[in-house]
Biopython code that builds the backbone (N, CA, C, O; Angstrom):
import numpy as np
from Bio.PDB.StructureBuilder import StructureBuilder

atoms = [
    (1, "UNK", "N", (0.851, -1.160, 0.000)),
    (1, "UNK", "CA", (0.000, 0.000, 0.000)),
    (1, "UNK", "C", (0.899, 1.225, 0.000)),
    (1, "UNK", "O", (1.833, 1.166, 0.799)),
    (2, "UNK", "N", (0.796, 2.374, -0.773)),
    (2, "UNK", "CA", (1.383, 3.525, -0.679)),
    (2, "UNK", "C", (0.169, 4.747, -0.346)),
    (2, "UNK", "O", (-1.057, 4.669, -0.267)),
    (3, "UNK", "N", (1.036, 5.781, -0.209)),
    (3, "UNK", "CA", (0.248, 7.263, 0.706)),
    (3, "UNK", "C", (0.687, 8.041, -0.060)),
    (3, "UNK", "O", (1.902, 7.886, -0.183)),
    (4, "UNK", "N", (0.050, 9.300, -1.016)),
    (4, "UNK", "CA", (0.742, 9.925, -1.576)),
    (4, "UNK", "C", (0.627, 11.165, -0.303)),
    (4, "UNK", "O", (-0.484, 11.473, 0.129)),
    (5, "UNK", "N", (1.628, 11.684, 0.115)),
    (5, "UNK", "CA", (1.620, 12.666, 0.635)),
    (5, "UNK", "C", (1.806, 14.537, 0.179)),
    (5, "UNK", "O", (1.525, 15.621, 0.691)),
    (6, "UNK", "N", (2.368, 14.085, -0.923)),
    (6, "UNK", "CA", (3.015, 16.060, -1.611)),
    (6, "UNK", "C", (2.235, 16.192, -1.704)),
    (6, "UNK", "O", (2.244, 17.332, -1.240)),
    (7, "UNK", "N", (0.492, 15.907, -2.147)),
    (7, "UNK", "CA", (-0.406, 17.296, -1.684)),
    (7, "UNK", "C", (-1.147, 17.462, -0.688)),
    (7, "UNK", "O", (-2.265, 17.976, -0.719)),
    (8, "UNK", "N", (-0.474, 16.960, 0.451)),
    (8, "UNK", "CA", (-1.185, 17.372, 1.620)),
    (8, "UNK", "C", (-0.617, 18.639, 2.193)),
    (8, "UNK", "O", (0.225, 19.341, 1.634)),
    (9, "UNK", "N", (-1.208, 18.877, 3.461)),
    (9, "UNK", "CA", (-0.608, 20.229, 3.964)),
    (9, "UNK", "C", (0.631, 19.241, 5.130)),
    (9, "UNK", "O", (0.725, 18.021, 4.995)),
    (10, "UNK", "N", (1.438, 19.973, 6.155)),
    (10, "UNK", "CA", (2.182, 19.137, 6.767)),
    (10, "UNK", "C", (1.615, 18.424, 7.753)),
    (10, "UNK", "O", (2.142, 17.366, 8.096)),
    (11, "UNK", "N", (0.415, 18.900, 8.388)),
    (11, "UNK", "CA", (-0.326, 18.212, 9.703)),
    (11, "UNK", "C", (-0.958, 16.925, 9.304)),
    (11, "UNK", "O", (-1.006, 16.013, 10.129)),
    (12, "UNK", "N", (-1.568, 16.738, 7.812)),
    (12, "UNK", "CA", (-2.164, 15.698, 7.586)),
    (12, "UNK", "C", (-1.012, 14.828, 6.737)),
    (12, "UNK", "O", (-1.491, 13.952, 6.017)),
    (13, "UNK", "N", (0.060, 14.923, 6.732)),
    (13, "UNK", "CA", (1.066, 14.449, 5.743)),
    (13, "UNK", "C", (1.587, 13.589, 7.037)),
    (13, "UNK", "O", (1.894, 12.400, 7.124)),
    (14, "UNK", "N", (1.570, 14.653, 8.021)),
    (14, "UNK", "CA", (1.948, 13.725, 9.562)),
    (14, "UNK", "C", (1.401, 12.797, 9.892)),
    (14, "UNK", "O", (1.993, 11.733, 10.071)),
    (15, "UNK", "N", (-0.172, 12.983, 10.099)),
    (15, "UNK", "CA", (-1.146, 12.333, 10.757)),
    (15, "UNK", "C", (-1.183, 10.757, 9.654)),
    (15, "UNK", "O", (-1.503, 9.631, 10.037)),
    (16, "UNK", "N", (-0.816, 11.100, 8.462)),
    (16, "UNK", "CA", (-0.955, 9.653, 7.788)),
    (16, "UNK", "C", (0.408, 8.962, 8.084)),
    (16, "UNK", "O", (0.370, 7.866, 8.642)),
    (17, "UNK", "N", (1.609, 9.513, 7.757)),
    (17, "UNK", "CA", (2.649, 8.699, 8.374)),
    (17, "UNK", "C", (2.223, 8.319, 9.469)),
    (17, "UNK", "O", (1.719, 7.203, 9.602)),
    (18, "UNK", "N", (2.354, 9.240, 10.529)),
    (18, "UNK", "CA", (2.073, 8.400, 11.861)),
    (18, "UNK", "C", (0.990, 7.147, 12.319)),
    (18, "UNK", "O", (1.216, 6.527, 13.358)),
    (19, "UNK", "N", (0.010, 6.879, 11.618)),
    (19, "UNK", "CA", (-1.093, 5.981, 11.403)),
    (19, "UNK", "C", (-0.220, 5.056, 11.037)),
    (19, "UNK", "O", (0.093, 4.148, 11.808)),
    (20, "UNK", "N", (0.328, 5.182, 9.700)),
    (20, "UNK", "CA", (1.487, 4.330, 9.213)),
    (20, "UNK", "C", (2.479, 3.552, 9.846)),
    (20, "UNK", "O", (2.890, 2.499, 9.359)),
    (21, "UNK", "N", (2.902, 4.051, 10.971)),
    (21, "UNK", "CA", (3.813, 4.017, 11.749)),
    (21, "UNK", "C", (3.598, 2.833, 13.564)),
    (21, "UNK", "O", (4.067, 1.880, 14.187)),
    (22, "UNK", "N", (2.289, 4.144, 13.570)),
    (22, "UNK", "CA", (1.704, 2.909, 14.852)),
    (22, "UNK", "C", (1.055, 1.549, 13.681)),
    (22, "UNK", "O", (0.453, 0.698, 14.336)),
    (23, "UNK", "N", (1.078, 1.313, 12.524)),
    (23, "UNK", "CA", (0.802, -0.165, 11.982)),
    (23, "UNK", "C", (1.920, -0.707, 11.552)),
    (23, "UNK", "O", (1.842, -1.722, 10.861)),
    (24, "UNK", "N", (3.219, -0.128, 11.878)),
    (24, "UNK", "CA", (4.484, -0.924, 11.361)),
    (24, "UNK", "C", (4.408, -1.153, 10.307)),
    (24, "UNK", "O", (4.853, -2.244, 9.952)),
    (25, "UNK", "N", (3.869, -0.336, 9.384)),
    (25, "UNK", "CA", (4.335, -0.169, 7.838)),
    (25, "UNK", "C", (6.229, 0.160, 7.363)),
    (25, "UNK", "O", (6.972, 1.069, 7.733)),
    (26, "UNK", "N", (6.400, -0.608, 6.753)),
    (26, "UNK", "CA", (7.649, -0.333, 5.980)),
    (26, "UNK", "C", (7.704, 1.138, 5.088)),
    (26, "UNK", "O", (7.270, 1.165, 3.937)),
    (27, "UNK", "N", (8.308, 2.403, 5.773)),
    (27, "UNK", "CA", (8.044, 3.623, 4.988)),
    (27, "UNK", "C", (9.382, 4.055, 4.464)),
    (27, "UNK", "O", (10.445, 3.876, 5.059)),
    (28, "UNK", "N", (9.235, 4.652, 3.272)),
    (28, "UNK", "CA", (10.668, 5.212, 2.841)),
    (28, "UNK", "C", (9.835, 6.783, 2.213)),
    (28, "UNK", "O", (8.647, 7.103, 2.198)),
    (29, "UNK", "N", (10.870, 7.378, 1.824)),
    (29, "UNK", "CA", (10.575, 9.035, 1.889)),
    (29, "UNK", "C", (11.715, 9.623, 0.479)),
    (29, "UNK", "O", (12.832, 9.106, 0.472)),
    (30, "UNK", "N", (11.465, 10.425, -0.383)),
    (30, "UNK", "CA", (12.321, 10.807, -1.479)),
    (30, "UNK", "C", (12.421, 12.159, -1.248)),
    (30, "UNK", "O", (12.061, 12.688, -0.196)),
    (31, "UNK", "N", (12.882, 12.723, -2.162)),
    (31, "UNK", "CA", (13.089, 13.874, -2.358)),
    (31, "UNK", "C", (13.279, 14.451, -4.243)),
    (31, "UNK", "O", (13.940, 13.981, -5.169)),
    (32, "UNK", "N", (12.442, 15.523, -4.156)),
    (32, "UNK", "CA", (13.264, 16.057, -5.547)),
    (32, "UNK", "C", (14.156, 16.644, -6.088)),
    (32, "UNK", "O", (14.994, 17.112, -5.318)),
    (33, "UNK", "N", (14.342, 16.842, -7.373)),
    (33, "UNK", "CA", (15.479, 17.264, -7.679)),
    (33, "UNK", "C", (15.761, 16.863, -9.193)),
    (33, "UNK", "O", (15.012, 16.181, -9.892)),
    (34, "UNK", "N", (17.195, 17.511, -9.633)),
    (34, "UNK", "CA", (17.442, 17.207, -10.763)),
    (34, "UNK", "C", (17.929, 15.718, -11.623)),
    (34, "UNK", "O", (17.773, 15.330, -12.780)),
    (35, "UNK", "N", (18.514, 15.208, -10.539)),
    (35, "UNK", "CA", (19.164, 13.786, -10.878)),
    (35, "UNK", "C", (20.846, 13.826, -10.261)),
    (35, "UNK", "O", (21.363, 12.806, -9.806)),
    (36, "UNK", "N", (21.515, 15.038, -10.324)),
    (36, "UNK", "CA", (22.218, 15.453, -10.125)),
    (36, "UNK", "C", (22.651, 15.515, -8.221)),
    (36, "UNK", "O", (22.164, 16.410, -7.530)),
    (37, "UNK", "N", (23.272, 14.812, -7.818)),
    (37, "UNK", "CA", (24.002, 14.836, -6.254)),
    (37, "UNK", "C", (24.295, 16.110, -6.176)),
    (37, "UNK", "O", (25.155, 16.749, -6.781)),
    (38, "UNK", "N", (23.197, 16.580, -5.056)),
    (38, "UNK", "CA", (23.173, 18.201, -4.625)),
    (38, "UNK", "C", (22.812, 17.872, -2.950)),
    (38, "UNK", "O", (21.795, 17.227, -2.697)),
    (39, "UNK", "N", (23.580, 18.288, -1.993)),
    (39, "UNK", "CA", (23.010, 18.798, -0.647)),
    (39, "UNK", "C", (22.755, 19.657, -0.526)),
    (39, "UNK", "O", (23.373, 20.613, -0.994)),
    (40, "UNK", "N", (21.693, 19.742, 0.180)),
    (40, "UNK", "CA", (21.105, 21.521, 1.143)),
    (40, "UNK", "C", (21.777, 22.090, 1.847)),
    (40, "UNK", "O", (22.949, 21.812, 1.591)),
    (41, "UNK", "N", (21.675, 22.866, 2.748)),
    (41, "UNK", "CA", (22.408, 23.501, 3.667)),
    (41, "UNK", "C", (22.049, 22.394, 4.974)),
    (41, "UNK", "O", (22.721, 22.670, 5.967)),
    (42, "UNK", "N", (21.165, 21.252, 5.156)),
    (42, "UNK", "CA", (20.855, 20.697, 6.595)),
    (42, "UNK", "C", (21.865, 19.537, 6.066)),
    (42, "UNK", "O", (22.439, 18.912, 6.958)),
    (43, "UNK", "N", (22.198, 19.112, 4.492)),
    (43, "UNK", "CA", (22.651, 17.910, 4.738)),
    (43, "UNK", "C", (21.874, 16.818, 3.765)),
    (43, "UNK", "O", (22.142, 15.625, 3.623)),
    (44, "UNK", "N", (20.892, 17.548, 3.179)),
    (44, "UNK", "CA", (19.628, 16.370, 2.706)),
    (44, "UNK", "C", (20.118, 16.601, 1.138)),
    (44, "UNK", "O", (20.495, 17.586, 0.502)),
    (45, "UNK", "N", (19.910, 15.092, 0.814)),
    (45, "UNK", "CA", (20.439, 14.870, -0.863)),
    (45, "UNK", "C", (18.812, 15.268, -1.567)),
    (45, "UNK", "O", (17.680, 15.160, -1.095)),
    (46, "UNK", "N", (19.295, 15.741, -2.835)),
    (46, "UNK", "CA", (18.005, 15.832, -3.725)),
    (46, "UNK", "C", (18.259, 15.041, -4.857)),
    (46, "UNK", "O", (19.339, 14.784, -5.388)),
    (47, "UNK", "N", (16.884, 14.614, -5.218)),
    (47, "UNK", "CA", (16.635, 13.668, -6.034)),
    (47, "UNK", "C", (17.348, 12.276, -5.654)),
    (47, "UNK", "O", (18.291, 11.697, -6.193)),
    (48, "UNK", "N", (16.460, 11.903, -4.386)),
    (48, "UNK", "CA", (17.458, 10.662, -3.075)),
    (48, "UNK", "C", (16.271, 9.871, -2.524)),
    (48, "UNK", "O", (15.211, 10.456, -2.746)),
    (49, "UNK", "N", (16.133, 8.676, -1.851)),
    (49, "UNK", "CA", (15.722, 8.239, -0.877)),
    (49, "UNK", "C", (16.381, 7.848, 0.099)),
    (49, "UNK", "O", (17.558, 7.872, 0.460)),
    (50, "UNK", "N", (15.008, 7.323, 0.628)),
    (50, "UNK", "CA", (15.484, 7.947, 2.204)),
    (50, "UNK", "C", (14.465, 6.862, 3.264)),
    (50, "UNK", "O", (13.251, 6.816, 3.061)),
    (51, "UNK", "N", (15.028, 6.138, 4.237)),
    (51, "UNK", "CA", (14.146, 5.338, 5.103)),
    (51, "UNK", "C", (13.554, 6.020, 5.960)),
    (51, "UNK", "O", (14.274, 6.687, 6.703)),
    (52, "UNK", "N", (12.512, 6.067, 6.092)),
    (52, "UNK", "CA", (11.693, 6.370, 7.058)),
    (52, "UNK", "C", (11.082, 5.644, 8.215)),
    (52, "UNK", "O", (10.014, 5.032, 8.230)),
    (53, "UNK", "N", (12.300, 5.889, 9.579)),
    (53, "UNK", "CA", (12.325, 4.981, 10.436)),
    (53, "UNK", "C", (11.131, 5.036, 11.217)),
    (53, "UNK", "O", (10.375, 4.090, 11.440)),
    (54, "UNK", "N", (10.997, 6.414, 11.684)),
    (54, "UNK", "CA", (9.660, 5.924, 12.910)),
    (54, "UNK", "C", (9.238, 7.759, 12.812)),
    (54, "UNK", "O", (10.088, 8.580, 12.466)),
    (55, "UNK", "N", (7.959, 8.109, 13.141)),
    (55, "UNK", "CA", (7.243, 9.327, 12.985)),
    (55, "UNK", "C", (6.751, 9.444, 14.973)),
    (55, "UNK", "O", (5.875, 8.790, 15.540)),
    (56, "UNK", "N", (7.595, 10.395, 15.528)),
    (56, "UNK", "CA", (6.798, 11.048, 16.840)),
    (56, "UNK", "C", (7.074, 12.327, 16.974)),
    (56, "UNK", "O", (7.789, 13.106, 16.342)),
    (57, "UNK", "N", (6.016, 12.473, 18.407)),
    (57, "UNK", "CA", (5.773, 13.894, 18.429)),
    (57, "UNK", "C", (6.753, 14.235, 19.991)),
    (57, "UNK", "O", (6.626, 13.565, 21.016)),
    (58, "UNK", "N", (7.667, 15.375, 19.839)),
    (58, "UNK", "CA", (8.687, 15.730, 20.568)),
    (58, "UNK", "C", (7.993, 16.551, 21.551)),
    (58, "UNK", "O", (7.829, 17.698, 21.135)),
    (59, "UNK", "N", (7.368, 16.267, 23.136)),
    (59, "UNK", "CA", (6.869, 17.452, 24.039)),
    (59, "UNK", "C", (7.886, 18.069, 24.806)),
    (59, "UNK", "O", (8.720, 17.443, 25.460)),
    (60, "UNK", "N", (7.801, 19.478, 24.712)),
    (60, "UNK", "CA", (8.396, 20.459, 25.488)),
    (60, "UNK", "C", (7.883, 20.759, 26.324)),
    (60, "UNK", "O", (6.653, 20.774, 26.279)),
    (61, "UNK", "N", (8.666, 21.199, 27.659)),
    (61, "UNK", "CA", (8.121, 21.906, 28.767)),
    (61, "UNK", "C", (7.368, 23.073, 28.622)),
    (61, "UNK", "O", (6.451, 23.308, 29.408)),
    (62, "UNK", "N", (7.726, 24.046, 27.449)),
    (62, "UNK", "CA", (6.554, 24.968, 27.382)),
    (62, "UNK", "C", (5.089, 24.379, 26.607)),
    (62, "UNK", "O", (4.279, 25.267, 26.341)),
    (63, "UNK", "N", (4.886, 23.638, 26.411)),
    (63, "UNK", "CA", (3.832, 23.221, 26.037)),
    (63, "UNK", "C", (3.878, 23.614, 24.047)),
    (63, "UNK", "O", (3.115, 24.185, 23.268)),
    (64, "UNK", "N", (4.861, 23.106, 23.965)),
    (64, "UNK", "CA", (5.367, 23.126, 22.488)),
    (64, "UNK", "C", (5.791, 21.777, 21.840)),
    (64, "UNK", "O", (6.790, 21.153, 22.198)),
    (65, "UNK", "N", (4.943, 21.386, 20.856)),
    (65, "UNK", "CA", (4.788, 20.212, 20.594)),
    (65, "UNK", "C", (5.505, 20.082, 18.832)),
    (65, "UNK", "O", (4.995, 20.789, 17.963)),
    (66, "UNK", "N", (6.592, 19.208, 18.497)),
    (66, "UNK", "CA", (7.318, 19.387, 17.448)),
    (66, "UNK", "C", (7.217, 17.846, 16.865)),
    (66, "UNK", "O", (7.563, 16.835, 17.475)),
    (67, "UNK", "N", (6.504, 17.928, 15.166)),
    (67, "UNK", "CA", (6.572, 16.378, 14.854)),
    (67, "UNK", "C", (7.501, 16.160, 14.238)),
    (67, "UNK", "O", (8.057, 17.021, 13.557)),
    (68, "UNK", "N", (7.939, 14.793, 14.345)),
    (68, "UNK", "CA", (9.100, 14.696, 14.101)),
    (68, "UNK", "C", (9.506, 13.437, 13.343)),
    (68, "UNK", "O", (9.139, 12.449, 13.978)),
    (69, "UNK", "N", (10.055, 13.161, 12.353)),
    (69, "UNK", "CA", (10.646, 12.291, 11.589)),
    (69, "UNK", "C", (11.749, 11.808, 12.022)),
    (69, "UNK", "O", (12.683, 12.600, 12.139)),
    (70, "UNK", "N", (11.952, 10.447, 12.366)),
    (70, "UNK", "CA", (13.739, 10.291, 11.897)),
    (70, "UNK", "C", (13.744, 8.842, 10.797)),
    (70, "UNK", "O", (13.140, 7.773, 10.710)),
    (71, "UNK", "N", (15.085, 9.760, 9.893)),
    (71, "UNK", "CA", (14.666, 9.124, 8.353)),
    (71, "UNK", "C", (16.679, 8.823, 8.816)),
    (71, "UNK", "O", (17.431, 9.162, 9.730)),
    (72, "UNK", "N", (16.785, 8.015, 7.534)),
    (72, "UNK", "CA", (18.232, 7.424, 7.683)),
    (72, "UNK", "C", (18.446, 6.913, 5.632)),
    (72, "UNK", "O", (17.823, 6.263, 4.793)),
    (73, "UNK", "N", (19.971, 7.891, 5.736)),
    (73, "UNK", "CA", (20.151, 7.926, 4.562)),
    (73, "UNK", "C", (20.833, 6.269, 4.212)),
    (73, "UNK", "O", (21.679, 5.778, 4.959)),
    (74, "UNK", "N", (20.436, 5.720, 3.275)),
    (74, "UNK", "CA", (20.731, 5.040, 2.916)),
    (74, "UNK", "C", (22.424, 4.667, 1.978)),
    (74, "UNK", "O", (22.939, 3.618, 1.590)),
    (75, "UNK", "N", (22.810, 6.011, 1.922)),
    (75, "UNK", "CA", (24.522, 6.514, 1.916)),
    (75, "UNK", "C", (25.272, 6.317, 3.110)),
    (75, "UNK", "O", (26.437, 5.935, 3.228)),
    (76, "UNK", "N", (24.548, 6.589, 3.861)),
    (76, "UNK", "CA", (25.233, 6.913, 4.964)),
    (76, "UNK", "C", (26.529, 7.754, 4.757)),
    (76, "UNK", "O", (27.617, 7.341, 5.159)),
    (77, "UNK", "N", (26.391, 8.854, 4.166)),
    (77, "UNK", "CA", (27.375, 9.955, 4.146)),
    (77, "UNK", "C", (27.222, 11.126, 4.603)),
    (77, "UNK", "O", (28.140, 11.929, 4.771)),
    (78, "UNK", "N", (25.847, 11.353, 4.883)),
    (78, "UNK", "CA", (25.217, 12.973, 5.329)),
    (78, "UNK", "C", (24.800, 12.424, 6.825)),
    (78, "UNK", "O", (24.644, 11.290, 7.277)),
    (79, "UNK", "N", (24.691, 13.732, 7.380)),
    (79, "UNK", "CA", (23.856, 13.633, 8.456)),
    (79, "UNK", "C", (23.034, 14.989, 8.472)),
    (79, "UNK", "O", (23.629, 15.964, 8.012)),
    (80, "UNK", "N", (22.065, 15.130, 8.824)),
    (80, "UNK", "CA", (21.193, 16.618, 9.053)),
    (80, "UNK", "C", (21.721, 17.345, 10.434)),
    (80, "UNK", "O", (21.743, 16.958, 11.602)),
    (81, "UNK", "N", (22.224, 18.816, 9.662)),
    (81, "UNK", "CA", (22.714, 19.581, 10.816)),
    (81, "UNK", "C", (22.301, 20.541, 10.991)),
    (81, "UNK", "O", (22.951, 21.414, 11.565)),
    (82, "UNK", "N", (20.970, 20.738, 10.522)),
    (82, "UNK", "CA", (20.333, 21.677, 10.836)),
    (82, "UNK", "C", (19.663, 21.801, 12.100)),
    (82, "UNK", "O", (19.933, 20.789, 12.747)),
    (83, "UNK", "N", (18.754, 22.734, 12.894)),
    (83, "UNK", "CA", (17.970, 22.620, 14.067)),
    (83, "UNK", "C", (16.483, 22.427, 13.423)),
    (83, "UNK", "O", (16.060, 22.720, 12.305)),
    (84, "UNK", "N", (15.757, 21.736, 14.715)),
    (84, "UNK", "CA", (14.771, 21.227, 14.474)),
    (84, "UNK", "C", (13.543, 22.060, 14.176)),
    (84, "UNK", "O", (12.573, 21.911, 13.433)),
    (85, "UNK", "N", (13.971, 23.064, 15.093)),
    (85, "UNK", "CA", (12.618, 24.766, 15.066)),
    (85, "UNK", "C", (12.316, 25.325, 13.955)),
    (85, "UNK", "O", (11.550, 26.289, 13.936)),
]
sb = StructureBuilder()
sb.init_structure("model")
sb.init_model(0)
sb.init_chain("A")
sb.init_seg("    ")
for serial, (resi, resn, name, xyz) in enumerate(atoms, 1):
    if name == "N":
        sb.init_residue(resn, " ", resi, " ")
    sb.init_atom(name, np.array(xyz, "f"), 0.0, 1.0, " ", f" {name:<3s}", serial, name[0])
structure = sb.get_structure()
């Protein structure tokens, strides 16, 4: 079974991974791009996949709630160094 997610907004793009996720679906995640090996400034390849290990939601003491992906490059050459905010 697949989920198309790019036209959702990000809350419901969440809410289906995460469904996904509490059913132990096998998820992987891409990116676009030209074809061409390009990183961003966080680290993320374009035109790449990407495993999509597990989808939760990060609570803060101020009552600030951050969803959260952790995906794992299948290079294993990048890491994301960007901040999460």
């Amino acid at each position: 079974m697949s989920y198309a997610t790019a036209d959702q907004n990000a809350d419901a793009a969440f809410n289906t991974l995460q469904t996904a996720n509490n059913l132990n679906y096998v998820m992987g995640a891409g990116t676009s791009g030209s074809g061409d090996t390009f990183y961003n400034g966080c680290g993320i390849a374009e035109s790449h996949a990407y495993s999509l290990i597990a989808t939760f939601e990060l609570k803060t003491g101020s009552n600030v709630d951050y969803k959260m992906y952790m995906m794992r490059n299948p290079w294993g050459r990048s890491t994301y160094t960007g901040t999460f905010r």
